[in-house]
N, C-alpha and C positions, 0 to 999 in steps of 0.2 A: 883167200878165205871164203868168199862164195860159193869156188868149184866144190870147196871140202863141205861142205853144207848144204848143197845142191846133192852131192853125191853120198854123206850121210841120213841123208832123209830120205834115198831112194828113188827117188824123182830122175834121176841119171846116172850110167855107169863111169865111172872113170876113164873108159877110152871115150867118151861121146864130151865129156867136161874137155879131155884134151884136144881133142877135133874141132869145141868150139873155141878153147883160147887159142890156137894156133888160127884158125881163122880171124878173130880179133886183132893179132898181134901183126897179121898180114895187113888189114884194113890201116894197118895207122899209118900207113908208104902210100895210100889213096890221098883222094879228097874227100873220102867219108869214110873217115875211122866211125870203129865200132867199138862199143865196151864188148864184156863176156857176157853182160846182163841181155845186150843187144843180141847176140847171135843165139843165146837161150833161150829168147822172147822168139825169134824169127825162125828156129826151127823146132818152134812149139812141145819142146821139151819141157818147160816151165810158165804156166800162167803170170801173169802181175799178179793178181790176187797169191798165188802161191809165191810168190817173192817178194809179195809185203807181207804174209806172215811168216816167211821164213828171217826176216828182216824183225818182225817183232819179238821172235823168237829167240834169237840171235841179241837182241839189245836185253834184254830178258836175263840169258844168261849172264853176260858182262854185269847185270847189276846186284846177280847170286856173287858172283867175286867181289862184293864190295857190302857184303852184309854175311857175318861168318856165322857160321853153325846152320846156315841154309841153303838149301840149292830148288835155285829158280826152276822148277816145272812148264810152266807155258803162262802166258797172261789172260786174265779172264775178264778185262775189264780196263775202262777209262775213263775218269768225267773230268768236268773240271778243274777239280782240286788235288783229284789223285787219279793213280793207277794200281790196278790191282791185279798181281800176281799169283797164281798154287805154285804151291813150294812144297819142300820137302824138309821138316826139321829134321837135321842128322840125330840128336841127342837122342832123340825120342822115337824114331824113325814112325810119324805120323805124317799128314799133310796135313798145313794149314793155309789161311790165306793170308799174302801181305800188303797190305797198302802204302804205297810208296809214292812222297810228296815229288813232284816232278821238279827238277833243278833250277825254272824258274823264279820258284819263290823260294830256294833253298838261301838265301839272303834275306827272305823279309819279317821280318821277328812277328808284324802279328799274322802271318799264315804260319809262322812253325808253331807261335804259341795254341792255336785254335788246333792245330793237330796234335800236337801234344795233351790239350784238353780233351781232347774227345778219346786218347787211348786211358787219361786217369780215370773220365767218368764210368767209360766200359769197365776199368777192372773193378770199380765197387760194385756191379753188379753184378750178381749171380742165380740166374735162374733157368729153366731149362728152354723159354722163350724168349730168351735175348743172345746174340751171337756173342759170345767168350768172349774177352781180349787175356792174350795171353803177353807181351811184349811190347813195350813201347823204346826205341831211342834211335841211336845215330852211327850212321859209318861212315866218316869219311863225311861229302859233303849230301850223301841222300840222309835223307830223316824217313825212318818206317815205323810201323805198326802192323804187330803182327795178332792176328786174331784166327778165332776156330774155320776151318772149310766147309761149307754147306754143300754139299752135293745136293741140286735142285734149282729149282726156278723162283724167280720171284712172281707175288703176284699180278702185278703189270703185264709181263710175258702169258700168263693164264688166263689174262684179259683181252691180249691180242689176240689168242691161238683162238677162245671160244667165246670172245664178242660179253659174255655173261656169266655170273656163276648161277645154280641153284640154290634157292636159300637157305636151306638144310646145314651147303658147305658152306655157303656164304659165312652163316651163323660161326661155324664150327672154327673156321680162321678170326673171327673177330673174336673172337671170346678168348685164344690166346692172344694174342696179341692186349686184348685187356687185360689180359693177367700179367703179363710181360711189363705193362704199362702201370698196374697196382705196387710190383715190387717197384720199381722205381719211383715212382709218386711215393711212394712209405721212406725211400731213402733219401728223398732229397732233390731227385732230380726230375724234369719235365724233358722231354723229347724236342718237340718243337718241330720237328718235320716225318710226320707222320705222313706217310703215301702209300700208293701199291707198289712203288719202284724198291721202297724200303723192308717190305714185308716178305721174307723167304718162305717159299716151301721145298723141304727134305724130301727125299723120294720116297719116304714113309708114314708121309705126311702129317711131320713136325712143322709148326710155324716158329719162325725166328725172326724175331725187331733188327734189325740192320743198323748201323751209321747212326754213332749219336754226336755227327761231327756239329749239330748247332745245340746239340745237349746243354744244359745249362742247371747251376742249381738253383734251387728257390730260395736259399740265402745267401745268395752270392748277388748283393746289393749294388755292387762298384760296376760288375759290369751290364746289370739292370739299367742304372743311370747312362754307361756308356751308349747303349745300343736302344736308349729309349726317342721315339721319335723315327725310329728308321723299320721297316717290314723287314723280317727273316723267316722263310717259312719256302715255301713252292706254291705258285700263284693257285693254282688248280682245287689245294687242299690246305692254303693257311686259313688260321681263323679271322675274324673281324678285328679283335684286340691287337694283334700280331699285323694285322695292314695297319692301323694306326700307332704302332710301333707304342702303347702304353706301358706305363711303368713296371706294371703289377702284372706279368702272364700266369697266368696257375692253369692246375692241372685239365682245367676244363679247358686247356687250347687244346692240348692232346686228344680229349676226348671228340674236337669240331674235327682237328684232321683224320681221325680215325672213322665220322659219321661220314665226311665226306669220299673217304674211302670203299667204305660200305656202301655208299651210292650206289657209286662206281661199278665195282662187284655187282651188285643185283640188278641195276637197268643197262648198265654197257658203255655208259657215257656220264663223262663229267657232272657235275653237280652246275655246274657258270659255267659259258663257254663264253670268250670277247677275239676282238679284232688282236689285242697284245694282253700282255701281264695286270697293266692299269686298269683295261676295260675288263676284265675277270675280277680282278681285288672289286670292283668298284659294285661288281654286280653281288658280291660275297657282304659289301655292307648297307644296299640297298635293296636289290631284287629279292622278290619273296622266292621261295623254294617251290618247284615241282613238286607235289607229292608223288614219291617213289612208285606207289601202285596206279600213278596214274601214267608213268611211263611203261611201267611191267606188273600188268592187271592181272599176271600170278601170285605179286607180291599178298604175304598176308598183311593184312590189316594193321597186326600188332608187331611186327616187323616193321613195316612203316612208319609207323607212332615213334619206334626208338629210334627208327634214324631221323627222325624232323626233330627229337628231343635231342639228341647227340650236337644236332645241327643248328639251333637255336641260335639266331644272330646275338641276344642280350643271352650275357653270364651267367645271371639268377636264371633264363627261364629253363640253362642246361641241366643236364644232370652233373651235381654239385665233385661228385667224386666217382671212382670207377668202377667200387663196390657196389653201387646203386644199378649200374650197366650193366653187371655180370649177372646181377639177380632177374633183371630184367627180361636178359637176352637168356639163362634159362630157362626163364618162364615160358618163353615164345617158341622155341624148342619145345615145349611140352605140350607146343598146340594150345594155352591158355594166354589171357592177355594181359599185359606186363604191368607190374603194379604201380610203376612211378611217371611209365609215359602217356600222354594222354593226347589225341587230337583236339586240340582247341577250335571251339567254334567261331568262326568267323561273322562275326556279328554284324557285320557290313553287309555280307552277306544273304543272310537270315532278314536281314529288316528289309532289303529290297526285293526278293522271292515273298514275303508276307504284304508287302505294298503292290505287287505284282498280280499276287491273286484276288486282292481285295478290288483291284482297277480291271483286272480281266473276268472275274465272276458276271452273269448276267445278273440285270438288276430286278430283287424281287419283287412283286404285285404290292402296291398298297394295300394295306388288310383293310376290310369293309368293316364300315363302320354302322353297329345295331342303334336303331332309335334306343334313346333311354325311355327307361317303362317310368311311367309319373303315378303318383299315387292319385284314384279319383277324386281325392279333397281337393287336389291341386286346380280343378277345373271349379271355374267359377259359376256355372249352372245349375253343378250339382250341391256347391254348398249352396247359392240362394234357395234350393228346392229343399235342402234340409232343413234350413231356418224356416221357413214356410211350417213345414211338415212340423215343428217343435213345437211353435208360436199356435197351432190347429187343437194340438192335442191339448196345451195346456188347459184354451178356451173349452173344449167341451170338456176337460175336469172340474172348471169352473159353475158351466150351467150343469152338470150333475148335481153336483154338492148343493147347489140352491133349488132345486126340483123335490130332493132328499131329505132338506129343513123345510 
């Protein structure tokens, strides 16, 4: 099976595959037998990297025979909880992609049920920024889901390749993705792990929401209560609410992992950064934020504003829904500053820079102080001299008046 695989991919001719099983099959009459894998590796006809994907390839197809109306393409992907395949739907003759639960937990009801949840949430939604789900069920003992193919990168990978985005495109990826995030929020459902690993770009640069495998509805009470108390989210980019596992998540977590994302995008680097997962959660519900322009002092101003409003440890101080965002983050695109986010001043701040200059001013002169002017009554010489002066006149009006009679 090897040789025919080795020799189907072009990697070696079929006299060179036979020259190396016939040298294998000699080795086994030694004290060191050799596989074929062996004499392929040793006369550098085939890499290991080339015969562990020809190996993923190879498992690939065996699991197109065991899911009909599809033929397995190549695998694009692993995490996890799944793996994920291009395929070819015969029916239709499109490519789409299939996510395929790995056989480990093809026994454990609640990993089938969560996968199975995340292909019903997909199909209620529909819009042109959230990835299709076209297919959910079972063959045999694989369980799949099958969804649209995004030719493109996610933007994680656009974060490796260029450290940063510009905020122009920054802008122009959040804004759908908040619209992506509006139709769902209108229908019921909240995301819950909003990241850049989650957020596609099309090579024509379409944004598409990814994996709504911790999707959840906002009436769907029973499993609120189940998973209350516990964190689900991705340490880097869950909210505050979502670390302390509360009862009530709404739509403003989606909107912390979405600011936190935006970070990301405009300065290059995480929003928390810790030793593990606890020390990040931990700094997501205590540590104040970076202002974004003060790590990327091209950031504007009013860019900034909405991702620290997005980012907002307390609920109330976010932006309440994602219509509020959208209007926002148009505004800031238009060069103008957003009507609903605001830098708050930091009042701690402010009183000690205002105590600061009052204690470092130099100290000004006492002002000189004028004699007060006294009125000359006030002197006591010059009224004796008056009374004098009254007591004078009256007596020579006296001796007139009797000189007169």
């Amino acid at each position: 099976m090897l040789g025919t695989i080795v020799v189907a991919s072009g990697l070696c001719t079929t006299d060179e595959v036979d020259a190396c099983r016939s040298e294998a099959e000699g080795s086994a009459r030694t004290d060191e037998p050799q596989t074929l894998t062996d004499v392929l590796l040793s006369r550098d006809y085939v890499t290991r990297h080339q015969l562990n994907r020809l190996r993923q390839e190879f498992e690939a197809k065996r699991s197109s025979q065991r899911i009909p109306g599809f033929q397995i393409i190549s695998r694009l992907g692993a995490g996890a909880m799944a793996t994920v395949f291009l395929a070819k739907q015969l029916s239709l003759d499109r490519h789409v992609a299939i996510k395929v639960l790995p056989k480990k937990f093809s026994g454990n009801e609640k990993f089938i049920e969560r996968f199975y949840k995340e292909g019903r949430a997909a199909a209620q939604l529909n819009h042109p920024n959230i990835v299709a789900a076209y297919d959910v069920g079972s063959a045999g003992e694989h369980h799949y889901f099958v969804m649209e193919y995004v030719d493109g990168s996610t933007v994680f990978d656009q974060i490796m390749k260029a450290k940063r985005f510009r905020e122009a495109e920054a802008i122009s990826i959040v804004l759908q993705v908040a619209k992506a995030l509006e139709h769902a929020h209108d229908r019921g459902f909240i995301h819950r792990d909003i990241k850049p690993k989650n957020i596609m770009i099309t090579r024509d640069g379409r944004v598409k929401l990814a994996d709504l495998g911790l999707a959840r509805a906002l009436s769907d009470r029973e499993a609120a209560k189940a998973e209350a108390g516990r964190a689900y989210g991705t340490p880097y980019y869950i909210s505050p609410e979502q670390i302390r596992g509360e009862l009530v998540i709404g739509p403003q977590a989606d909107i912390y992992g979405l600011g936190a994302t935006f970070y990301h995008m405009v300065t290059g680097r995480v929003p928390f950064e810790g030793r593990n997962p606890s020390a990040v959660m931990h700094k997501h519900l205590k540590s104040p934020l970076e202002p974004p322009d003060h790590v990327n002092p091209e950031l504007s101003a009013g860019c900034a504003q909405v991702i620290e409003m997005m980012m907002a440890k307390s609920v109330p101080d976010r932006y309440q829904n994602v219509r509020d965002l959208i209007e926002d983050l148009d505004l800031v695109r238009q060069g103008r500053p957003p009507h609903f986010a605001h830098r708050a001043f930091d009042h701690d701040s402010v009183s000690k820079t205002l105590t600061d200059l009052a204690t470092s001013a130099p100290s000004a002169p006492a002002p000189r102080l004028m004699p007060a002017r006294t009125s000359p009554l006030g002197d006591p010489k010059v009224l004796i001299g008056a009374v004098a002066l009254a007591v004078s006149l009256v007596v020579n009006i006296i001796l007139l008046a009797v000189l007169l009679s």
